[in-house]
TIMAR-61662 format. One line per 8 residues: their letters; for each residue x, y, z of N, C-alpha, C, O, CB. Coordinates in pm, whole numbers. Glycine has a CB too. Layout:
N
a) X,Y,Z,X,Y,Z,X,Y,Z,X,Y,Z,X,Y,Z ~ ...
//
This chain:
265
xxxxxxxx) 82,-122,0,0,0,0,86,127,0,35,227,-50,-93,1,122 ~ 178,132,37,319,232,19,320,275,-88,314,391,-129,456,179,32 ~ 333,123,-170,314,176,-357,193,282,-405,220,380,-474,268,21,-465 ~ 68,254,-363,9,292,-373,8,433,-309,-3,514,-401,-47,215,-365 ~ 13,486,-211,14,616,-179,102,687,-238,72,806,-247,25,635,-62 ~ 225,647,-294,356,711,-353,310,719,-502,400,771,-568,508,615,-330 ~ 199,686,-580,172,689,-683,32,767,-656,-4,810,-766,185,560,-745 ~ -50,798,-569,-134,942,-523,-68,1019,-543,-84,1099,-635,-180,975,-392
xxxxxxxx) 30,1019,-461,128,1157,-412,194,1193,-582,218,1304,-628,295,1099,-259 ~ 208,1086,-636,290,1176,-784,179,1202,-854,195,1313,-904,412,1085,-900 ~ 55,1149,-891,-50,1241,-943,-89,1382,-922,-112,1468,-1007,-143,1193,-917 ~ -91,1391,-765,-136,1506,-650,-38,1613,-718,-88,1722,-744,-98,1466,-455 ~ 107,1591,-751,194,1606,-750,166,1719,-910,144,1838,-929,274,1471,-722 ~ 179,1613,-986,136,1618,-1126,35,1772,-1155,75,1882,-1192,42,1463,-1153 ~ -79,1732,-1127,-198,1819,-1068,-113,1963,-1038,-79,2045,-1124,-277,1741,-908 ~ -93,1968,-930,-44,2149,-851,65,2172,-929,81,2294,-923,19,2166,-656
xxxxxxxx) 172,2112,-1019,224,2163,-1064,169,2233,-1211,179,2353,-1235,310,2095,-1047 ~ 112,2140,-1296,67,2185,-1409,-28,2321,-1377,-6,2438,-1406,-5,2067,-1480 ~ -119,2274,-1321,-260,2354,-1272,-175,2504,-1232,-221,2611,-1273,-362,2261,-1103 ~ -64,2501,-1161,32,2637,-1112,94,2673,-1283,16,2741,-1350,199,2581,-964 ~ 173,2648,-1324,212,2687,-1433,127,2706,-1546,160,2760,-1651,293,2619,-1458 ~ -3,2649,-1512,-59,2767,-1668,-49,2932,-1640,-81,3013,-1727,-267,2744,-1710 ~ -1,2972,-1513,-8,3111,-1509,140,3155,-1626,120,3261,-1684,4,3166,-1323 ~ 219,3114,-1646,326,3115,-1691,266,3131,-1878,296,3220,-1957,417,2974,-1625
xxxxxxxx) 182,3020,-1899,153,3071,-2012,30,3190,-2036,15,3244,-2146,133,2959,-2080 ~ -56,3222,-1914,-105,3357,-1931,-38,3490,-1946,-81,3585,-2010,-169,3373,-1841 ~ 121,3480,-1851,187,3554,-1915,275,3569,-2026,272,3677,-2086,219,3577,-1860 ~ 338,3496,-2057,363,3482,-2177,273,3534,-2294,310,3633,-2358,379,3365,-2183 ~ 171,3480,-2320,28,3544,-2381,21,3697,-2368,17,3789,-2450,-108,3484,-2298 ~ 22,3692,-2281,25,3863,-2259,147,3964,-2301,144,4086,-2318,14,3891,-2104 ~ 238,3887,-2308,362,3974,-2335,403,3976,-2488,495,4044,-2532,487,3919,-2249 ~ 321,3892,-2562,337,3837,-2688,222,3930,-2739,245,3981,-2849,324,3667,-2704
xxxxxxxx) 104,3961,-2682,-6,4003,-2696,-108,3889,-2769,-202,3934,-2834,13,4127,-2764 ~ -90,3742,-2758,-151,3631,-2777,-211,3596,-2701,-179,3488,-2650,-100,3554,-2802 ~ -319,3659,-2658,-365,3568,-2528,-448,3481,-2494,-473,3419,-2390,-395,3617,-2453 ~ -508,3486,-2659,-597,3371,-2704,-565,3249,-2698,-638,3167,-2644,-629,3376,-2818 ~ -403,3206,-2776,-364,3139,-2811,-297,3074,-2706,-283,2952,-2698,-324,3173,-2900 ~ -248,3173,-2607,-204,3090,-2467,-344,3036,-2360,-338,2950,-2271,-95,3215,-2362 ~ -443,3100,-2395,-544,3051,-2328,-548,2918,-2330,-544,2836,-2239,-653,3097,-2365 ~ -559,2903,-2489,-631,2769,-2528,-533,2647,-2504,-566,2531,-2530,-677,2772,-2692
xxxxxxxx) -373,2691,-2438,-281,2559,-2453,-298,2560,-2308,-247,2461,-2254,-108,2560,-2528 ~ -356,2645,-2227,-389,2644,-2078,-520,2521,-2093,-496,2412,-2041,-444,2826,-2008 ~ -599,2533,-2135,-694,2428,-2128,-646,2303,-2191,-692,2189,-2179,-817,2468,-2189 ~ -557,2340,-2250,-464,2117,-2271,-434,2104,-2161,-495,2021,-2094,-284,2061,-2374 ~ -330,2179,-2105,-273,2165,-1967,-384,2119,-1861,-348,2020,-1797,-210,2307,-1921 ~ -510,2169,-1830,-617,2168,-1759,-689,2045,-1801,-771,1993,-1725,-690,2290,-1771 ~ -659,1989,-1935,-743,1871,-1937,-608,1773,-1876,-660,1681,-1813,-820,1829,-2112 ~ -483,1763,-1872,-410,1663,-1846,-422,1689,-1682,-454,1589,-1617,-263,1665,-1925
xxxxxxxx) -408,1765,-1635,-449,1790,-1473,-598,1757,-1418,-616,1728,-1299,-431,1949,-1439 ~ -701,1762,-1512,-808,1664,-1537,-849,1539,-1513,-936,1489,-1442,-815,1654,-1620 ~ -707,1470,-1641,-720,1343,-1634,-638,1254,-1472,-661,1146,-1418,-657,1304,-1785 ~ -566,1336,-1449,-474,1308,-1327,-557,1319,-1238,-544,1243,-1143,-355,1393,-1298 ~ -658,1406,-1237,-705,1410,-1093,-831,1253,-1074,-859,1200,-966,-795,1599,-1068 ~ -889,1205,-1224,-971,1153,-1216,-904,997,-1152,-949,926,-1062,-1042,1174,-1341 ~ -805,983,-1222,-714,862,-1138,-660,865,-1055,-611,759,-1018,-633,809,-1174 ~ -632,1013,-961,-586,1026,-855,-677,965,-737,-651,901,-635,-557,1154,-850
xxxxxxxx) -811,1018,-803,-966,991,-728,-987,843,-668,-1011,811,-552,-1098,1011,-848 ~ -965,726,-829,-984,602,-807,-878,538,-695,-921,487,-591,-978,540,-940 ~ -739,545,-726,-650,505,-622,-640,580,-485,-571,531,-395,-528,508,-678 ~ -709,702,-466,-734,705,-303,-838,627,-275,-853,598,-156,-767,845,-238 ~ -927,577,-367,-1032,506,-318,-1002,359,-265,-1057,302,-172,-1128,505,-421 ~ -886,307,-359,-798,231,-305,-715,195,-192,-675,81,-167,-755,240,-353 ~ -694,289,-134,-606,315,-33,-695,323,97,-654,289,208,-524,445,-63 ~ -881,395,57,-948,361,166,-1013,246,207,-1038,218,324,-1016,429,174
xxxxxxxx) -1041,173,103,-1071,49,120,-997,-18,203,-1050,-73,299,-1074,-8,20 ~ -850,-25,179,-745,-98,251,-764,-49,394,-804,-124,483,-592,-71,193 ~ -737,68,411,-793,107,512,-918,82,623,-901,100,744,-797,179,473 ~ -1032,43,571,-1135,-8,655,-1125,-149,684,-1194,-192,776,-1260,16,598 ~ -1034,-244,608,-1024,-381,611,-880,-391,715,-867,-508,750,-1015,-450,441 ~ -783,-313,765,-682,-279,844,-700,-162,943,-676,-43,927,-581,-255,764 ~ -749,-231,1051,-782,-108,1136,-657,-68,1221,-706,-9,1317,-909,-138,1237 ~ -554,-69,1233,-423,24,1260,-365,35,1105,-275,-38,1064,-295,-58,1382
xxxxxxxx) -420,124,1036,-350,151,948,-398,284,932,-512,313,898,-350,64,846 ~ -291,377,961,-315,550,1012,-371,612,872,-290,655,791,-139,652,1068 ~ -519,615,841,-561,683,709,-478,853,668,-414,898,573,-744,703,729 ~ -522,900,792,-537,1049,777,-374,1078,773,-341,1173,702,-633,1132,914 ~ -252,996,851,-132,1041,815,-74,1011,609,10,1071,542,-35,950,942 ~ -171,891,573,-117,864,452,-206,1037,353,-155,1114,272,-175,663,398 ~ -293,1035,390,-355,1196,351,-276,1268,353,-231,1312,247,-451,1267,429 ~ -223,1309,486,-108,1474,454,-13,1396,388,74,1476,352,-16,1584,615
xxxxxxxx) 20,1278,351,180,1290,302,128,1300,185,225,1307,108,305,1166,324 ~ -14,1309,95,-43,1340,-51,-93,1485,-62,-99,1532,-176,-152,1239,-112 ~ -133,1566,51,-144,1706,106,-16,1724,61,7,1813,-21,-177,1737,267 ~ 76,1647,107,212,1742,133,333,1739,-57,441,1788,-92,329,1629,320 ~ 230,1656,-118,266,1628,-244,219,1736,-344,259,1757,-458,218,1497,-277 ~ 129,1795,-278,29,1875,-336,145,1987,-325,191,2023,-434,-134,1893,-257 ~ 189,2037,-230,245,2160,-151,403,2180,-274,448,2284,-321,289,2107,67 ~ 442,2064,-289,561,2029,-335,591,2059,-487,679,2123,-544,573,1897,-306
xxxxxxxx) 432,1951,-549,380,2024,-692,436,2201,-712,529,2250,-775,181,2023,-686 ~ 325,2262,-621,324,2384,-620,475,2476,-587,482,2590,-632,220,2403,-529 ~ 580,2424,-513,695,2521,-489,754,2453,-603,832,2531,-657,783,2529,-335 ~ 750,2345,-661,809,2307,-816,807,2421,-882,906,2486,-914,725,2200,-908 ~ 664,2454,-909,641,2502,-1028,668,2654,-1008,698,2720,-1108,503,2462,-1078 ~ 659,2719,-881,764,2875,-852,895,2847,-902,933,2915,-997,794,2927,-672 ~ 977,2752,-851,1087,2734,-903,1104,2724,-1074,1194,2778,-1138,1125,2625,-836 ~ 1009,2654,-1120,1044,2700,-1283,993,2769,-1338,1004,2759,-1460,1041,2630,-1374
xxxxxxxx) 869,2928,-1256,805,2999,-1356,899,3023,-1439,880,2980,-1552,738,3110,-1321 ~ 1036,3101,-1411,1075,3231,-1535,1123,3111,-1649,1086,3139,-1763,1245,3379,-1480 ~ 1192,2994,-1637,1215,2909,-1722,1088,2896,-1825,1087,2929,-1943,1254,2792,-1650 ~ 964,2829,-1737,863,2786,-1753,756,2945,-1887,673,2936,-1977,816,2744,-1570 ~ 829,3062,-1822,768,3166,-1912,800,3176,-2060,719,3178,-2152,800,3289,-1861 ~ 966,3182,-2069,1046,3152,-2159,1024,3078,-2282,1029,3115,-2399,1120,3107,-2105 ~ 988,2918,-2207,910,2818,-2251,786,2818,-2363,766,2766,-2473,868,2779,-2143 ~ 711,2907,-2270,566,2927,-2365,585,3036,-2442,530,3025,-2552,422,2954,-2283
xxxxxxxx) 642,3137,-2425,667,3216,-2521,719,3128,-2691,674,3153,-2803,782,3313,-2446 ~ 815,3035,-2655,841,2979,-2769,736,2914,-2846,703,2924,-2964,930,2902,-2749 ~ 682,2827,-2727,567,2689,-2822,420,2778,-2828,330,2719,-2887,528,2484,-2694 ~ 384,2921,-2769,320,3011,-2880,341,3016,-3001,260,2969,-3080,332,3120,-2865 ~ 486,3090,-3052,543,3126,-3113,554,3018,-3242,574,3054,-3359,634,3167,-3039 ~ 538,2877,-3197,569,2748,-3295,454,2712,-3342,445,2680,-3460,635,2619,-3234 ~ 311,2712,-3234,191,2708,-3255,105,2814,-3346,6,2790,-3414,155,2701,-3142 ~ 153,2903,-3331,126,2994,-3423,167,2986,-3601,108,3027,-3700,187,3099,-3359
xxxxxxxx) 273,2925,-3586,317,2944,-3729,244,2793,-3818,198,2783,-3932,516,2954,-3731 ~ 266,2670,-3682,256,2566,-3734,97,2552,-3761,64,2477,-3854,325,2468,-3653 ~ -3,2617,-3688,-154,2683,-3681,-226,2494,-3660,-317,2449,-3730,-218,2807,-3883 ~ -158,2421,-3556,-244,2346,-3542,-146,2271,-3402,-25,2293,-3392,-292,2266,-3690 ~ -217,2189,-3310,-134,2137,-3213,-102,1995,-3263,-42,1936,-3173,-200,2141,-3073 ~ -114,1938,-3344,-49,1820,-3359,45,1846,-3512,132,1766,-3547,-171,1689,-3359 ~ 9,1976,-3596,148,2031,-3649,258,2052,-3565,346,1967,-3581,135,2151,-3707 ~ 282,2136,-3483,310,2226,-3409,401,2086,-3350,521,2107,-3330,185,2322,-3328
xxxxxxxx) 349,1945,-3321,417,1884,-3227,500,1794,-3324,597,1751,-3262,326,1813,-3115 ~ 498,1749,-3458,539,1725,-3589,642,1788,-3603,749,1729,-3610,456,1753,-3685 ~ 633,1916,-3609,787,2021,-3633,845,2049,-3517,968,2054,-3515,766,2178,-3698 ~ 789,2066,-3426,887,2103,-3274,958,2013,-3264,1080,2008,-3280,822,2116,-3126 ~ 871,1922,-3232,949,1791,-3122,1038,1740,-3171,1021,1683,-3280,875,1665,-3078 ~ 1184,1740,-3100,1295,1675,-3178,1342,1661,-3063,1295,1694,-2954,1383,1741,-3294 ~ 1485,1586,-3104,1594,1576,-3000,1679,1669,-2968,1717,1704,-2856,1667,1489,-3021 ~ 1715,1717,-3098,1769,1879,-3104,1745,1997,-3043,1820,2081,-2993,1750,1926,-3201
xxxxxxxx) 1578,1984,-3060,1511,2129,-3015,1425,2104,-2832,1354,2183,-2770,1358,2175,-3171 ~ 1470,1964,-2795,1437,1959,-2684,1579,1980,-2615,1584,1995,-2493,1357,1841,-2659 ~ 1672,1980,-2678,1842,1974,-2609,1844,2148,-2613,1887,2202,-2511,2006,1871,-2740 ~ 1811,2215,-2699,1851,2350,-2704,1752,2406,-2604,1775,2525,-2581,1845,2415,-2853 ~ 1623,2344,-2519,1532,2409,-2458,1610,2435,-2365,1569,2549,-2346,1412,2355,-2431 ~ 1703,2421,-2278,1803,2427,-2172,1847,2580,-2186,1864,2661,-2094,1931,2313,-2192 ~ 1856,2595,-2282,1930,2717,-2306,1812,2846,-2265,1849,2959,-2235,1988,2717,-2482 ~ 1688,2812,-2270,1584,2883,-2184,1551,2857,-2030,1450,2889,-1967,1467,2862,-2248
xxxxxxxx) 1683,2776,-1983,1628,2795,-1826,1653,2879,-1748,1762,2932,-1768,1652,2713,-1749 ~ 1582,2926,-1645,1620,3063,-1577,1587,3031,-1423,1472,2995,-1397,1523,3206,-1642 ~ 1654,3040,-1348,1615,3027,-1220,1593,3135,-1134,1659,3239,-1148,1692,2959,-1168 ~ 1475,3117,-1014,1414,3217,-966,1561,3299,-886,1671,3244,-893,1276,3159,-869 ~ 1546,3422,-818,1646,3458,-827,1578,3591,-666,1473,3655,-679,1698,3496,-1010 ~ 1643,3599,-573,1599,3645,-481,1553,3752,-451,1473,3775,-360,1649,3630,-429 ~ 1624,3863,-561,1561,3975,-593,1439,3989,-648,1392,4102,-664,1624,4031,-655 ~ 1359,3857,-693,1201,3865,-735,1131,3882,-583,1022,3939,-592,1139,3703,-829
xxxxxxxx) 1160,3853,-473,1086,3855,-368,1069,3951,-350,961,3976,-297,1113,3807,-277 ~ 1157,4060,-379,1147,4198,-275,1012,4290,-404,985,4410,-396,1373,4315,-250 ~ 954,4197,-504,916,4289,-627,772,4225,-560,686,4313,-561,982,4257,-825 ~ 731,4117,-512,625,4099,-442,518,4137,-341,424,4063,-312,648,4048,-423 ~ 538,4248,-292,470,4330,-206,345,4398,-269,329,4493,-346,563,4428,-156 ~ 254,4302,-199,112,4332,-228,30,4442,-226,-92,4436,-210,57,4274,-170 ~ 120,4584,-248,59,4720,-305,42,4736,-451,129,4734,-539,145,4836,-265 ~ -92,4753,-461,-167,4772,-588,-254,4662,-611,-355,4684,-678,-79,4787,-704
xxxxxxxx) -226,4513,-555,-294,4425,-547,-384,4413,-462,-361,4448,-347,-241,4352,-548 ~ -532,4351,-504,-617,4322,-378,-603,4214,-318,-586,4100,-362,-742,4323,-394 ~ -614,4269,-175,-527,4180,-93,-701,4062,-87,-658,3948,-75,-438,4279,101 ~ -784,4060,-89,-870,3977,-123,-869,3843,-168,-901,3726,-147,-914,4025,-186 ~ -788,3963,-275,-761,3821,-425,-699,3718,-409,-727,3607,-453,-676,3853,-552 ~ -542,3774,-297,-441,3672,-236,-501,3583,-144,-459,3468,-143,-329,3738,-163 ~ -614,3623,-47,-648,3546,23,-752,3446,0,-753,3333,49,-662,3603,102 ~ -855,3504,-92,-906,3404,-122,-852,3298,-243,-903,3194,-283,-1017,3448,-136
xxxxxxxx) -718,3371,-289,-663,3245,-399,-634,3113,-294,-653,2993,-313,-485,3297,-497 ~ -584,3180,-182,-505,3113,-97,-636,2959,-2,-610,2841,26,-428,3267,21 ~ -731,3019,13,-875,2954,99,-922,2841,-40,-956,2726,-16,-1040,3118,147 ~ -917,2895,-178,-968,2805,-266,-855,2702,-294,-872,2584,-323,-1021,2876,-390 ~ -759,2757,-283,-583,2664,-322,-627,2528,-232,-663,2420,-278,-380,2766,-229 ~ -616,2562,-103,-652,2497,68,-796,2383,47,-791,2262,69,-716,2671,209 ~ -943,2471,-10,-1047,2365,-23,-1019,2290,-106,-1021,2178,-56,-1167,2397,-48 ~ -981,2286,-254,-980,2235,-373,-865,2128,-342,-870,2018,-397,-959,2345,-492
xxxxxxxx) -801,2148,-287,-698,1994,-216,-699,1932,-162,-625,1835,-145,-616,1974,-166 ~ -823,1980,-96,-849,1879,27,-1009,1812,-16,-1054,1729,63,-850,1980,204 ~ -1051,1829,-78,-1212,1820,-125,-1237,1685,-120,-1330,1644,-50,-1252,1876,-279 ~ -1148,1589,-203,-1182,1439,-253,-1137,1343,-102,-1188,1239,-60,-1065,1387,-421 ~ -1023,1426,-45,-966,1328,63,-1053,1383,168,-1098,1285,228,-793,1333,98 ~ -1108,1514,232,-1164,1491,332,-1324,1473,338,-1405,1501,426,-1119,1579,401 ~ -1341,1401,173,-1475,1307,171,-1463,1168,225,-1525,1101,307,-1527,1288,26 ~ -1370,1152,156,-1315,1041,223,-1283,1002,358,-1313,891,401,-1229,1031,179
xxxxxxxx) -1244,1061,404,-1189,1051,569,-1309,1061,649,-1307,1009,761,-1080,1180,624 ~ -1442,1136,598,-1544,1174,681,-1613,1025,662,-1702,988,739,-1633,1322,634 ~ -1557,928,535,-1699,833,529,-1606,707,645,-1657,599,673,-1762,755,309 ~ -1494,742,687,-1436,651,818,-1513,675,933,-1521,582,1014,-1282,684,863 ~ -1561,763,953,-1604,892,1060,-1771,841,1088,-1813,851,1204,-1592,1091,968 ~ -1838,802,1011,-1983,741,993,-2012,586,931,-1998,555,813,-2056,839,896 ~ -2042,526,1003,-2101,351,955,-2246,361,854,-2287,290,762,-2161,239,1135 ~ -2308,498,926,-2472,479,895,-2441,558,754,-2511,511,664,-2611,566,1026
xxxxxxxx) -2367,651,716,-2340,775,636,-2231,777,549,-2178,869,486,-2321,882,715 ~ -2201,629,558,-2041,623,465,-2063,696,344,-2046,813,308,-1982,456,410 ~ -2123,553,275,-2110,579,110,-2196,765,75,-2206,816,-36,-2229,409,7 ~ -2232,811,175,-2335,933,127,-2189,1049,126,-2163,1136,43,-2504,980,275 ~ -2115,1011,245,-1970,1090,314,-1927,1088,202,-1928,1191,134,-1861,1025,435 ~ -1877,969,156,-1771,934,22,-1792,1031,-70,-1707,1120,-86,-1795,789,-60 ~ -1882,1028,-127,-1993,1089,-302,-1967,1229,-244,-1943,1285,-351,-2232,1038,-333 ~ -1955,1318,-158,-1960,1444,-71,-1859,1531,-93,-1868,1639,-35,-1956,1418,67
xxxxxxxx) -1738,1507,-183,-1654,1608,-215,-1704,1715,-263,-1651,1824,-241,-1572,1574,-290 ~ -1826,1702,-345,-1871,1795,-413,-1926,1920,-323,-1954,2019,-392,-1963,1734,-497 ~ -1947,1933,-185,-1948,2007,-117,-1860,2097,-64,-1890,2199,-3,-1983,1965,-69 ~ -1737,2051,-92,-1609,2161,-60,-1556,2216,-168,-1518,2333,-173,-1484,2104,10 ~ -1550,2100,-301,-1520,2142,-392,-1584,2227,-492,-1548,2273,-600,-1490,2070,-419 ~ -1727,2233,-398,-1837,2354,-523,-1812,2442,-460,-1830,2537,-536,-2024,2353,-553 ~ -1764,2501,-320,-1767,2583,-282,-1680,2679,-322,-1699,2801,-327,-1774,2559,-195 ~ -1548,2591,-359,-1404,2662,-420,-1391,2722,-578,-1330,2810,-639,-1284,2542,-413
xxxxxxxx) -1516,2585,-611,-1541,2591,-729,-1624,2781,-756,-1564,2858,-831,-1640,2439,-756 ~ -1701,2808,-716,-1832,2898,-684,-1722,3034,-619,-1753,3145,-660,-1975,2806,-538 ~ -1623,3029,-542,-1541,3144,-534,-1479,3200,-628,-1497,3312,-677,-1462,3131,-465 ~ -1363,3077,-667,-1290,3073,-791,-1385,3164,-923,-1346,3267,-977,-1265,2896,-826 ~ -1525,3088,-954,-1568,3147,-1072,-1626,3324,-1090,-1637,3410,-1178,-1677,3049,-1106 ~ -1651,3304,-934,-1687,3468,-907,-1614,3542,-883,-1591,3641,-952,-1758,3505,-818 ~ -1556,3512,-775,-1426,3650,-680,-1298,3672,-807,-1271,3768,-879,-1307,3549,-472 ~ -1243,3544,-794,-1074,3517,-868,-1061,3609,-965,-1002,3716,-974,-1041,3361,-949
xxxxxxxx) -1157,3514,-1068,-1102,3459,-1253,-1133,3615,-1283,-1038,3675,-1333,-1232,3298,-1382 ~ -1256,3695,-1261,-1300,3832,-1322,-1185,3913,-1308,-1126,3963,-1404,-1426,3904,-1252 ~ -1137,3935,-1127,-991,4008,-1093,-903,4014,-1186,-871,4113,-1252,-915,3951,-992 ~ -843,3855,-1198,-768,3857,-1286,-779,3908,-1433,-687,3974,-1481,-744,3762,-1280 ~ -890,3878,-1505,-909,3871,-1558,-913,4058,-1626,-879,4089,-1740,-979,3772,-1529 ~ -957,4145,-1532,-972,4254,-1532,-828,4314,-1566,-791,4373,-1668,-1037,4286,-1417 ~ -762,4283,-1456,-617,4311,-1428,-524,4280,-1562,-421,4339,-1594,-569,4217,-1299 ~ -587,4172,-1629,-493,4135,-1781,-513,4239,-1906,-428,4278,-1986,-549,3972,-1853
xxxxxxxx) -656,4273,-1896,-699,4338,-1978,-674,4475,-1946,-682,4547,-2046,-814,4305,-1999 ~ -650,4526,-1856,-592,4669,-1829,-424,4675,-1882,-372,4770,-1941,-604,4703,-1647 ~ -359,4546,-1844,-222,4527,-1879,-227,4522,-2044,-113,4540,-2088,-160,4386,-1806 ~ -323,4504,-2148,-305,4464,-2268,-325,4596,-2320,-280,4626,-2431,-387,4350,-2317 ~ -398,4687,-2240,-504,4806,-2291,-393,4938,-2288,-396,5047,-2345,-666,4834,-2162 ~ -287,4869,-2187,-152,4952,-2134,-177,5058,-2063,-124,5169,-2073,-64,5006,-2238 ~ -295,5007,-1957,-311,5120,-1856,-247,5078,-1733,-246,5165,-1646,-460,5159,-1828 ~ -189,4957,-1701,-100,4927,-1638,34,4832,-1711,42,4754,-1806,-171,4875,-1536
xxxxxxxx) 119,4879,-1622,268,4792,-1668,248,4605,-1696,148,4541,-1664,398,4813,-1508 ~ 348,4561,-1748,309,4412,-1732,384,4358,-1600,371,4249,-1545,355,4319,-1872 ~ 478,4480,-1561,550,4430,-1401,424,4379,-1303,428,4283,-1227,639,4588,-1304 ~ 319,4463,-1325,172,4430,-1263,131,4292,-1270,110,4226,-1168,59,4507,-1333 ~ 121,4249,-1376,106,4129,-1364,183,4048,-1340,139,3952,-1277,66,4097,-1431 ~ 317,4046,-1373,389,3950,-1310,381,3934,-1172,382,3828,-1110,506,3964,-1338 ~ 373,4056,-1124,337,4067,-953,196,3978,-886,187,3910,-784,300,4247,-921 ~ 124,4005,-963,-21,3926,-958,-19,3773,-1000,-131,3724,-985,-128,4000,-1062
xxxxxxxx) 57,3702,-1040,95,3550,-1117,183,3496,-1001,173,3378,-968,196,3559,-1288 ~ 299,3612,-916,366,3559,-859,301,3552,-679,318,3463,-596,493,3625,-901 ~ 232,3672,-669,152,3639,-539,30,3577,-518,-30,3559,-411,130,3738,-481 ~ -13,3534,-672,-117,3424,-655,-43,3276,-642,-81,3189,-563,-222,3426,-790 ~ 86,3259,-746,118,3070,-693,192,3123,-554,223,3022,-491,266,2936,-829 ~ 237,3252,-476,277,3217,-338,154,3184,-195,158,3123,-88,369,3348,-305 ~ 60,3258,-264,-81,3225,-205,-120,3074,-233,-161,3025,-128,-198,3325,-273 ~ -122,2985,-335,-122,2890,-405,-76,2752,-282,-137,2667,-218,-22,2930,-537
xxxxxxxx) 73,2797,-300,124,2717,-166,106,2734,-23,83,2637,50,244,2721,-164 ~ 115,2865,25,23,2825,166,-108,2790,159,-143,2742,267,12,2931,262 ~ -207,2795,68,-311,2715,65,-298,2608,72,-408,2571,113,-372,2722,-11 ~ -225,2505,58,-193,2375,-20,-169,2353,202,-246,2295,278,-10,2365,-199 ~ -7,2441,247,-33,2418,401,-130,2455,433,-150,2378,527,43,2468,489 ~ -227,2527,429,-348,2584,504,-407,2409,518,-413,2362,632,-465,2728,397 ~ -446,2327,407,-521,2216,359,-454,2139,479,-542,2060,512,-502,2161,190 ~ -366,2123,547,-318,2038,657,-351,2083,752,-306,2027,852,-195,2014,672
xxxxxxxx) -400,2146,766,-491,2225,887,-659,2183,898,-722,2147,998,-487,2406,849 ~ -702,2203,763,-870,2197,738,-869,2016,700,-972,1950,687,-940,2328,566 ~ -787,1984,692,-848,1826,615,-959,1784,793,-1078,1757,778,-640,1645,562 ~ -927,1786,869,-972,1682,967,-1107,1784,977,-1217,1743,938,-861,1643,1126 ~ -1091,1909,1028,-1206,1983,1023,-1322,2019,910,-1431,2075,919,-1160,2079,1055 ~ -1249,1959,796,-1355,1961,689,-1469,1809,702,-1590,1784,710,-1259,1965,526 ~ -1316,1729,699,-1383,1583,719,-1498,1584,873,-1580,1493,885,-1227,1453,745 ~ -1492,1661,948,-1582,1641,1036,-1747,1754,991,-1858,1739,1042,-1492,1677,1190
xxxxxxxx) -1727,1810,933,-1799,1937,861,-1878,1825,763,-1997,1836,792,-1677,2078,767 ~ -1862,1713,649,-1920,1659,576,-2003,1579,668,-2126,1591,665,-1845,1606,483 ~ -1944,1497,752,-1965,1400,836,-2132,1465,887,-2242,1410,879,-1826,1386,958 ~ -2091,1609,941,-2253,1659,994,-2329,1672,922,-2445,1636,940,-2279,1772,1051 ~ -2271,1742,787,-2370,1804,647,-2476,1649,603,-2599,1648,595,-2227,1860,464 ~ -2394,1546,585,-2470,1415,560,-2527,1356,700,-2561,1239,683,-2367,1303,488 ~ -2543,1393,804,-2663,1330,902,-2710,1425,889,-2817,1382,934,-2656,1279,1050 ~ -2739,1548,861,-2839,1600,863,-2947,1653,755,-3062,1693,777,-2804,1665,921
x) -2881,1640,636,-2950,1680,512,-3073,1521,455,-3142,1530,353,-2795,1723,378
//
């Protein structure tokens, strides 16, 4: 079962990193003034973080099963160590924005000419042109911290990136943990993610995406700098990751929160 949690944890893994770095190609997009075109390779990215999460889903389900048939077998510690995979995803992918920006600027740039994604992967993909990608790596660099200070930004935005980062990680596992928690209410506990995760879901679509969204279009319109946004990309994935710790905090208190929502509804 080791195997098994260590293969959660690299999905989990999988997930916060991709899901963090499409900001990398929003900027990029923006600096190119493509932002269509980086949109739309954000939603490939979003379907492969998609598909990861849907098999991430089945093998925790795995792991709880084992769990109810082994009663000293600590559920909720094998949880944070895929919490803590989550967390890991996410400081990955800080570590390779400016690389990671670099990056999309190019396979815009290839997508564009080649005007299709399985052209585009026909002419790119080589051995050559994956050996020369090196030559676009850039590592974060300490003087970006001091450019992070959340004046001009709503501090809102950071916090609730940070509360949805926190529910949306914890959603599937502390359904799970709540259906340990009830004999009479399992399988209702189990099916119950959808209660934390609509909630994040329902912030995200209202509060977040418009902000941002506002904030890009002022940057394109050139009523603000694009330093602005980089500032806004970089204090949303730092919000990103203490959400991810916040989620080691709320898993047990969420899982007891479903546990009530299903005896009483």
């Amino acid at each position: 079962m080791v195997e098994q949690v260590l293969l959660v944890s690299l999905f989990t893994f999988i997930i916060h990193l991709s899901e963090t770095l499409t900001y990398s190609l929003r900027l990029a997009g923006v600096r190119l003034g493509k932002l269509a075109v980086a949109m739309s390779l954000s939603g490939i990215i979003l379907l492969i973080s998609r598909t990861a999460n849907m098999v991430q889903a089945l093998l925790t389900g795995k792991i709880l099963d084992y769990a109810k048939h082994n009663q000293d077998y600590h559920l909720i510690d094998q949880f944070r160590i895929i919490i803590g995979a989550a967390a890991l995803g996410t400081f990955t992918a800080l570590l390779l924005f400016p690389s990671a920006v670099l990056l999309s600027s190019r396979v815009i740039s290839h997508l564009e000419v080649a005007g299709s994604i399985p052209q585009m992967i026909r002419s790119s993909v080589s051995f050559q042109k994956i050996n020369n990608a090196r030559y676009h790596l850039r590592f974060p660099k300490l003087s970006m911290l001091s450019r992070l200070r959340i004046g001009g930004i709503p501090k809102r935005l950071v916090v609730l990136n940070c509360l949805v980062t926190a529910i949306y990680t914890i959603g599937v596992l502390a359904a799970l943990l709540a259906s340990t928690l009830t004999t009479e209410y399992s399988t209702a506990a189990s099916q119950s993610s959808g209660l934390i995760n609509g909630m994040a879901t329902i912030l995200l679509t209202i509060l977040i995406d418009p902000q941002i969204g506002l904030i890009t279009d002022k940057v394109l319109r050139g009523e603000r700098k694009t330093a602005t946004l980089n500032k806004v990309f970089g204090l949303l994935m730092v919000s990103r990751l203490v959400g991810t710790v916040l989620a080691q905090v709320l898993l047990e208190p969420a899982a007891y929160w479903i546990k009530w929502m299903v005896s009483v509804l």
